[in-house]
C-alpha positions as CSV (number, residue, x, y, z in Angstrom):
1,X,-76.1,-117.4,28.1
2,X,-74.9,-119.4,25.0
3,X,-75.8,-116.2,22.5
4,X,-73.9,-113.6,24.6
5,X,-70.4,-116.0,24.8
6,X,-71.0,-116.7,20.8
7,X,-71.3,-112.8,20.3
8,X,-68.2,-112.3,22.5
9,X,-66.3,-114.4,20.5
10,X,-67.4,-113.5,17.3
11,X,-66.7,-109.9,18.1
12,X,-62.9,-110.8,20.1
13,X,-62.1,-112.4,16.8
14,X,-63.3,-109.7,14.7
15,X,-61.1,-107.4,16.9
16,X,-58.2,-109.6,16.1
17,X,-58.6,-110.1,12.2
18,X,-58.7,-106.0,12.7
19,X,-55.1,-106.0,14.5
20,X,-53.8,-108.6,11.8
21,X,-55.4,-106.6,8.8
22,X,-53.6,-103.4,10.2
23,X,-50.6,-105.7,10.8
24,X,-50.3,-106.5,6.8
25,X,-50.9,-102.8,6.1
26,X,-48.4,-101.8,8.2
27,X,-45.6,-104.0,7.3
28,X,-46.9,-103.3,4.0
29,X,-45.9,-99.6,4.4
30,X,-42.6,-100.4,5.9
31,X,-41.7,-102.9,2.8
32,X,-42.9,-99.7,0.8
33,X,-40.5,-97.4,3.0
34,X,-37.6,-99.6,3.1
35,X,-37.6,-99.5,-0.6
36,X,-37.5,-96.1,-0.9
37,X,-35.0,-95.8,1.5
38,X,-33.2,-98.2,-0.5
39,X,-33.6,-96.4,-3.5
40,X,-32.3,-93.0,-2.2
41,X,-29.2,-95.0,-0.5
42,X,-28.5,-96.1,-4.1
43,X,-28.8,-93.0,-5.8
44,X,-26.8,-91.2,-3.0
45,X,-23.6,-93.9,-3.7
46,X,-23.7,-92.8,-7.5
47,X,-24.1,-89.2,-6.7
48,X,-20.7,-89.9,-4.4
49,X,-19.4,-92.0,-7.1
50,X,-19.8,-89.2,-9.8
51,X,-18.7,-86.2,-7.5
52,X,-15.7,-87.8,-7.3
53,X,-14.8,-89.0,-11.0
54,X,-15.5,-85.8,-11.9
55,X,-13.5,-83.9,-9.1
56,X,-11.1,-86.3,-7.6
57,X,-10.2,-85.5,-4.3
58,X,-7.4,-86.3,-1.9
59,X,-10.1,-85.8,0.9
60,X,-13.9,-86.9,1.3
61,X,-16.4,-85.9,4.0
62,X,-19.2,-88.0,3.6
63,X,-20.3,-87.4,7.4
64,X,-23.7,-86.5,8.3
65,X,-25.0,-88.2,4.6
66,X,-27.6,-91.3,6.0
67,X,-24.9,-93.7,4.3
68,X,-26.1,-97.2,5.7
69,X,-22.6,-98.8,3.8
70,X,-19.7,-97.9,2.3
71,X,-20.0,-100.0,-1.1
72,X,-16.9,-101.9,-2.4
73,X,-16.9,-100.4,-5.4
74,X,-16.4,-96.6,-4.1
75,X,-13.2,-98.0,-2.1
76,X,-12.0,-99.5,-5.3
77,X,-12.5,-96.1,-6.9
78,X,-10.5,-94.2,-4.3
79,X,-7.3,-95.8,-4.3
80,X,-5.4,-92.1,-4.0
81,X,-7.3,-91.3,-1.1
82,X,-5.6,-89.9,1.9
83,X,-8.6,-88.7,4.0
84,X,-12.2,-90.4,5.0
85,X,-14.8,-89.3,6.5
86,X,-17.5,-91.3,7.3
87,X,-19.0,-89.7,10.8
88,X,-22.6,-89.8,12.1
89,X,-24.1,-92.0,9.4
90,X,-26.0,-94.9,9.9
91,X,-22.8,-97.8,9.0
92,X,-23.1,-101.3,10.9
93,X,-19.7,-102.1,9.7
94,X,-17.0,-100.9,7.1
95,X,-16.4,-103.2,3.9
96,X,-13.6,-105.4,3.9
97,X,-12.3,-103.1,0.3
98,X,-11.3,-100.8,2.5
99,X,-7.9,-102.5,1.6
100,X,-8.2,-100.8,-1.6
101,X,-7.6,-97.3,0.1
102,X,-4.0,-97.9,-0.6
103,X,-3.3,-94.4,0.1
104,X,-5.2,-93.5,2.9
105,X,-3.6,-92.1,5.9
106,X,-6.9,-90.7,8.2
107,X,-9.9,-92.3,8.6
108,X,-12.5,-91.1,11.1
109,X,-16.5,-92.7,11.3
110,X,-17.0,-91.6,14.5
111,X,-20.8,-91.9,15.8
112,X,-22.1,-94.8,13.8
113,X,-23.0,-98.1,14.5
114,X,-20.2,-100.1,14.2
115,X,-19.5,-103.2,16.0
116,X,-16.2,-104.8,14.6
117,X,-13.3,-103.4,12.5
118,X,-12.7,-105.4,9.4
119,X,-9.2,-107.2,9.2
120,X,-8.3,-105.9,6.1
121,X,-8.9,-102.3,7.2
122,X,-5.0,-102.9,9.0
123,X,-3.9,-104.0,5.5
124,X,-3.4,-100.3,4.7
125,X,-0.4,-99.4,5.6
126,X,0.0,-95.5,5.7
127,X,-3.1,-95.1,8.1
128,X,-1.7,-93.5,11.1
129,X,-4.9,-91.7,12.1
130,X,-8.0,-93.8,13.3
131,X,-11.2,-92.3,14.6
132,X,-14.2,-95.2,16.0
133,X,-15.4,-93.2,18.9
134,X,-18.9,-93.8,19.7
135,X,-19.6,-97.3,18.0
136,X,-20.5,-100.2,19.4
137,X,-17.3,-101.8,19.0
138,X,-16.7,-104.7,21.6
139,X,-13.1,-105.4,21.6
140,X,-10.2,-103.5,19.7
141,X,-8.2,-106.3,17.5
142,X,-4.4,-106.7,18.1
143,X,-3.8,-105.0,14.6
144,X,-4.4,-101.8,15.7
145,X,-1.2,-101.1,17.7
146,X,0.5,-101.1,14.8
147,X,-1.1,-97.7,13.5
């Protein structure tokens, strides 16, 4: 009786140091992916960032692009701005730059992810347009009857 149990466990922890070893690997991978995802996320803002130095634009559709944020320093860039954007990407919120957008009078990121508006986003002044249809917002602030 004793040598079966001492095989049973030997083999049940075997099986486990398996699932753990695959476990390392696999978050290994998905450290490995998120890099790379990383990566392309950065070399997509400087291609956005270049695009526009070299072509400035009074409009930019950046929908459908995987954008995961909106970097501060491409709001800062588009100061003359009158037209954004941003629909079905992957954003969990909208920098708090987007005062910069001095100019802007549309902004659309419809189908994303995003949960809260930014308080500063009601600094700009000329925005009369306002798309956020299917986020996950949870309350509209007080700001935005003033669009």
């Amino acid at each position: 009786g004793g040598v079966v149990e001492e095989e049973e466990h030997w083999d049940l922890a075997r099986v486990s140091e398996g699932r753990q070893g695959k476990k390392a690997r696999d978050d290994g991978a998905a450290f490995k992916e998120g890099r790379a995802v990383l990566e392309r996320q950065r070399e997509l803002e400087k291609l956005i960032a270049q695009s526009y130095r070299l072509c400035p634009s009074k409009e930019m559709d950046l929908s459908c692009c995987c954008l995961a944020r909106l970097p501060h320093s491409l709001c800062r860039a588009w100061g003359s701005l009158r037209s954004l954007n941003l629909g079905s990407n992957l954003l969990t919120a909208l920098p708090s730059a987007m005062r910069h957008l001095s100019s802007l009078t549309s902004l659309s990121f419809p189908s994303n992810r995003i949960g809260t508006l930014p308080a500063q986003l009601f600094e700009v002044r000329k925005l009369t347009h306002l798309d956020a249809s299917s986020n996950r917002l949870e309350f509209l602030p007080p700001a935005l009857s003033s669009l």
